[in-house]
C-alpha positions in Angstrom: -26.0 -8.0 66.4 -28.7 -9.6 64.8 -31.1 -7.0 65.4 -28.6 -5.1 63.2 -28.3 -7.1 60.5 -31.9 -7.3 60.6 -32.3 -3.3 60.5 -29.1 -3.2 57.9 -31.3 -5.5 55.6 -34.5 -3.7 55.9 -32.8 -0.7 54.8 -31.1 -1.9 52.3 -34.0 -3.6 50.3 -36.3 -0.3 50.8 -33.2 1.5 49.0 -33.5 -1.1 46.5 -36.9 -1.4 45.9 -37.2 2.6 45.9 -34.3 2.9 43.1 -36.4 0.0 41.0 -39.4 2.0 41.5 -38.1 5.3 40.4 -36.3 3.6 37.4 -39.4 2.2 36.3 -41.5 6.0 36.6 -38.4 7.1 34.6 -38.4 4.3 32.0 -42.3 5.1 32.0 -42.3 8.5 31.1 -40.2 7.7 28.0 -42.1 5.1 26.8 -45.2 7.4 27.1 -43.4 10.0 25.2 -42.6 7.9 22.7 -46.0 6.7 22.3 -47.7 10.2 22.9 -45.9 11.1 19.4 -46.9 7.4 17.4 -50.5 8.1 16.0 -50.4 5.2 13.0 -50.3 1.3 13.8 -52.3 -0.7 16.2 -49.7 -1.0 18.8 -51.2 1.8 20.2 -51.0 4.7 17.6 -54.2 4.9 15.9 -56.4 4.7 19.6 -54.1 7.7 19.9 -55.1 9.1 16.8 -58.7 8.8 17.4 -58.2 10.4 21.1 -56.8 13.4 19.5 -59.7 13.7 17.0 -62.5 12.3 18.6 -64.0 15.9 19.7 -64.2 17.1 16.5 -65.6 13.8 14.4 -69.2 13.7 12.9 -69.2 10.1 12.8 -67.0 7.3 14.6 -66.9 3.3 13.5 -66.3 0.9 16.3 -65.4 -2.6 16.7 -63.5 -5.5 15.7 -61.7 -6.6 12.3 -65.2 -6.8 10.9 -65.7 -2.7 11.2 -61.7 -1.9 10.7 -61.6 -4.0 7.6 -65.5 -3.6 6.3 -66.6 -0.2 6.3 -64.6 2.6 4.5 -66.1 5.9 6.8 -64.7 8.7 3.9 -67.5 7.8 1.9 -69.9 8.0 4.4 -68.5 11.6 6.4 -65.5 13.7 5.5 -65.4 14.0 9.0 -65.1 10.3 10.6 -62.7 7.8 11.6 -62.8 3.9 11.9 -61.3 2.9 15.1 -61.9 -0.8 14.7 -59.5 -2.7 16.1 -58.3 -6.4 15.3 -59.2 -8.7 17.8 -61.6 -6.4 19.7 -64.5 -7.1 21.4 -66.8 -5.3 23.2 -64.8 -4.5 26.5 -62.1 -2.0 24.6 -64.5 -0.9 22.0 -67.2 0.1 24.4 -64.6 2.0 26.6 -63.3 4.3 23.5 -66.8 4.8 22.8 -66.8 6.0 26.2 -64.4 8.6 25.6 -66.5 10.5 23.3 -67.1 13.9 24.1 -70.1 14.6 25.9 -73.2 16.7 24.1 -72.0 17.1 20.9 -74.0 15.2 18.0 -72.4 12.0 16.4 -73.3 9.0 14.4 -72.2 5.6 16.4 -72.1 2.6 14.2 -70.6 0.0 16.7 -70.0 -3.4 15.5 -71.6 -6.5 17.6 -71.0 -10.1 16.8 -74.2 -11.8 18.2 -71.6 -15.3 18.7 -69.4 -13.6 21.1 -72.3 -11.8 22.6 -73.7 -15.1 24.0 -70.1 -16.4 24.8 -70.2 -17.3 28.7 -66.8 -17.3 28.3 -65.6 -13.6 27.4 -64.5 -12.1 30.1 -63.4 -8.6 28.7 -59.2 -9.3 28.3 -59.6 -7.7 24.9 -59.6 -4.3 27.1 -55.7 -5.2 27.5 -54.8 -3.7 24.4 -55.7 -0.5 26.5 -52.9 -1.0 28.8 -50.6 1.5 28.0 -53.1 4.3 28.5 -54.6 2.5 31.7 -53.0 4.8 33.9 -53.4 8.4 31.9 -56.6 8.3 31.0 -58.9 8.1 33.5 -61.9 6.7 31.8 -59.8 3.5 30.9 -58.5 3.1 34.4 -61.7 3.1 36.0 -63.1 0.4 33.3 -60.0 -1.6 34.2 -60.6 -1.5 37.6 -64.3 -2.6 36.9 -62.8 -5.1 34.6 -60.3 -6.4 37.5 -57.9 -6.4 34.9 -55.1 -4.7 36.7 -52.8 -6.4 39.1 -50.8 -4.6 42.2 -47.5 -5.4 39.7 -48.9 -3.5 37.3 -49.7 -0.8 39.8 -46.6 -0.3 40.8 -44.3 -0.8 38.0 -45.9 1.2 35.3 -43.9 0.0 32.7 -45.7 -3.4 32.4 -48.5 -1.9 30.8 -46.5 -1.5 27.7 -45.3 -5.2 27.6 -45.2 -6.7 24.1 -46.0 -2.9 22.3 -42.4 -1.2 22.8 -41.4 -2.7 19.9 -44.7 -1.9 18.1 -44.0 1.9 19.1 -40.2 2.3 17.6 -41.3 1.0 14.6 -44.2 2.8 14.2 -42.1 6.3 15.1 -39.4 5.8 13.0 -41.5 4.5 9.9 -45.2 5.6 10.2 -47.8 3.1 8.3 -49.8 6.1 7.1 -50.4 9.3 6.7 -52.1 10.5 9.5 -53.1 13.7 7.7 -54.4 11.6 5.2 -55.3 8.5 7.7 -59.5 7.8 8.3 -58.7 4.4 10.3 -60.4 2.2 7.1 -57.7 -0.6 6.6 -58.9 -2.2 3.7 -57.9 -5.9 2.6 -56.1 -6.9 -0.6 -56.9 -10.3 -1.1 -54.2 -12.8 -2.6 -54.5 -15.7 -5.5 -53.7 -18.0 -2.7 -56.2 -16.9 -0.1 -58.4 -17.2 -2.9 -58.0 -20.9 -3.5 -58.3 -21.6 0.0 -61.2 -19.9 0.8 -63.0 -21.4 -2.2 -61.9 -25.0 -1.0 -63.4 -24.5 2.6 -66.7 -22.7 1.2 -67.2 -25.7 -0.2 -67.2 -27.9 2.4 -70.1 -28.5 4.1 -70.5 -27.7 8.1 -72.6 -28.8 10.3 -72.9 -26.7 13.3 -75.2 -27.3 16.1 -76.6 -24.4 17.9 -76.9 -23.7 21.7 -80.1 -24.3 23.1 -80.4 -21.1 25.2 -78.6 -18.0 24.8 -78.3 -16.2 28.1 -76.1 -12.7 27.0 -72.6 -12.8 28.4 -73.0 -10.1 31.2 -69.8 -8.2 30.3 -71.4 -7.3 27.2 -74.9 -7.0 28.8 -72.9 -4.2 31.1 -71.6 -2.7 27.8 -74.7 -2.3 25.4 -76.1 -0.9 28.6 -73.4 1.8 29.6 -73.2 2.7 25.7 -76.5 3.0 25.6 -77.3 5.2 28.6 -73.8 7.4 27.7 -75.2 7.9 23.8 -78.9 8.9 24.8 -77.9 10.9 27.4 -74.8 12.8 25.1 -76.3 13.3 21.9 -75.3 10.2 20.1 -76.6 8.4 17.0 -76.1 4.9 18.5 -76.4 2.3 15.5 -75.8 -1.1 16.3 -74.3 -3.5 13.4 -73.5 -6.9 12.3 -71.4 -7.5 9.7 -71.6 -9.6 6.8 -71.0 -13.5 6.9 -70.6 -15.1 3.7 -72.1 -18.6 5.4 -73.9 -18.3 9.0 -74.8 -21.9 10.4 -76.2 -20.2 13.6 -79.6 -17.6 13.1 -80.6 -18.2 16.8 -77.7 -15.9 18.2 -79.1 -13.3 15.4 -82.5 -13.7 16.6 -81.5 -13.5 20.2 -79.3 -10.5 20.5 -82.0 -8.2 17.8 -84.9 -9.4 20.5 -82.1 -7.9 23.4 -81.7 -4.6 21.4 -85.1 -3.9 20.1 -86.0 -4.3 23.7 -84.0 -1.5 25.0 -85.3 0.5 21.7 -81.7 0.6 20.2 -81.4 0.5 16.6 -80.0 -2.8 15.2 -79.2 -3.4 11.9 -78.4 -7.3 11.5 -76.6 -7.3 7.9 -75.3 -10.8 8.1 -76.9 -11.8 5.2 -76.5 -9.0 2.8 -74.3 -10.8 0.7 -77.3 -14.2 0.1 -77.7 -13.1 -3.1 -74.1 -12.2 -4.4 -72.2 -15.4 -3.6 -68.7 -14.6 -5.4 -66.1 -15.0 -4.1 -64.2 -12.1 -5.3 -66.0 -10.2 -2.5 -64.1 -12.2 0.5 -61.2 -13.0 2.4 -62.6 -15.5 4.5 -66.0 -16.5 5.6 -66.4 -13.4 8.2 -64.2 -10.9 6.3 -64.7 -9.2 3.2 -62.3 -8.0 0.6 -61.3 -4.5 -0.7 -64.1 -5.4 -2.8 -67.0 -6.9 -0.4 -66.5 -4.1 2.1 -67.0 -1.3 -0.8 -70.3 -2.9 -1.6 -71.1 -2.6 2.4 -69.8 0.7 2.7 -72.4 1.6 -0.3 -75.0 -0.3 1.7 -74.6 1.2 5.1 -74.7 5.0 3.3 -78.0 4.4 1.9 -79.1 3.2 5.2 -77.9 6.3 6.5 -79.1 8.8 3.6 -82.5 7.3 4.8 -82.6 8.2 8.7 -81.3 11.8 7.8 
């Protein structure tokens, strides 16, 4: 009898497990038809927006807030898009770069902030924001895996991957941010009276930040400038490293540190932190490591002429 029951429970939690599991493929495959048809918002839309158009693009922008926010691509290639992301680093910038096509001729400009760089710390969870194409695309899958940043939960129930998006996706499918006709992936920033004020009180408060003796690169992004690298030589890529402006930088040691790394492995870095030394207002930031609408035109202008010079 108790072998029975035994048996009689076995069975019965392989039937249940079996229905979960199928419920969750089905509740999957919805999800990923929703998002397959959600190309604005970055819940997941614009990655998919730049996957769609990445073949054809001239010249891609990749990075954090400081390349999404800073550098307005239309004036720089009718044929680009930004893809910066907010709160990206280099684990989930490096593997869109990754999905570039291979052989065709492109201009990189991928965003590196030299204080992360040397972070012993970072250990790639920006590549999270990923998840929901972790198990389509097979590029992202296998950087996940070399990431251990998927679980067996994950594995099995599918749907996990879109945790903490879903509601992201219905609202960017019923009311789409932008035109994606339209849409480059430049999201500029409007800059209120208030921000104002507060900015101009903390700029003018002195800091006094010590810098770190040694600076040993983080080895995630020692991996990344390395695959990026070898993937942009090899595939016909203009790879231009960049740091973005910072209206005060306490730290030039990280700068120094990180331009030694890349000039080493013959990369092109242009370190642009200080572009802005000699135009101090105000009207051109947000904060001190974003610029306004107006701050990132003047960079925009900046990195063109750069450009117009290498052609």
């Amino acid at each position: 009898m108790r072998k029975n029951h035994l048996i009689y429970v076995i069975k019965l939690s392989l039937i249940f497990i079996l229905i979960v599991y199928l419920f969750d493929k089905i509740v999957y495959l919805g999800l990923e038809k929703l998002n397959s048809n959600v190309f604005t918002g970055q819940s997941g839309g614009k990655v998919n927006q730049f996957l769609k158009e990445k073949d054809n693009l001239d010249l891609v922008v990749f990075g954090s807030s400081r390349a999404n926010h800073h550098i307005n691509n239309s004036k720089l290639s009718d044929n680009s898009f930004n893809i910066g992301m907010d709160g990206a680093k280099i684990a989930s910038a490096a593997t869109l770069l990754l999905n570039l096509p291979e052989n065709k001729k492109q201009t990189v400009l991928f965003h590196l902030s030299p204080a992360y760089a040397f972070d012993s710390l970072y250990n790639g969870d920006d590549i999270l924001a990923l998840s929901k194409l972790s198990n389509k695309n097979s590029i992202i899958k296998k950087e996940f895996e070399q990431l251990e940043k998927t679980t067996f939960l994950k594995k099995f129930f599918w749907t996990l991957n879109f945790n903490g998006s879903s509601l992201g996706l219905l609202k960017n499918y019923f009311y789409p941010k932008n035109n994606v006709n339209e849409y480059k992936g430049f999201d500029p920033i409007t800059v209120t009276a208030q921000q104002k004020t507060i900015f101009k009180n903390i700029s003018e408060k002195k800091t006094n930040l010590v810098c770190q003796k040694n600076f040993q690169l983080n080895p995630i992004y020692e991996k990344y400038i390395n695959d990026i690298d070898n993937f942009c030589k090899k595939n016909n890529k203009h790879l231009i490293i960049f740091t973005a402006p910072i209206y005060s930088d306490d730290c030039k040691k990280d700068d120094i540190a990180l331009e030694h790394f890349l000039n080493l492995k013959n990369i092109t870095y242009w370190n642009l932190t200080d572009m802005f030394q000699n135009n101090r207002s105000l009207e051109n930031w947000r904060d001190n490591s974003h610029l306004s609408h107006k701050g990132a035109e003047i960079f925009t202008d900046s990195i063109k002429a750069k450009l117009d010079i290498i052609k």
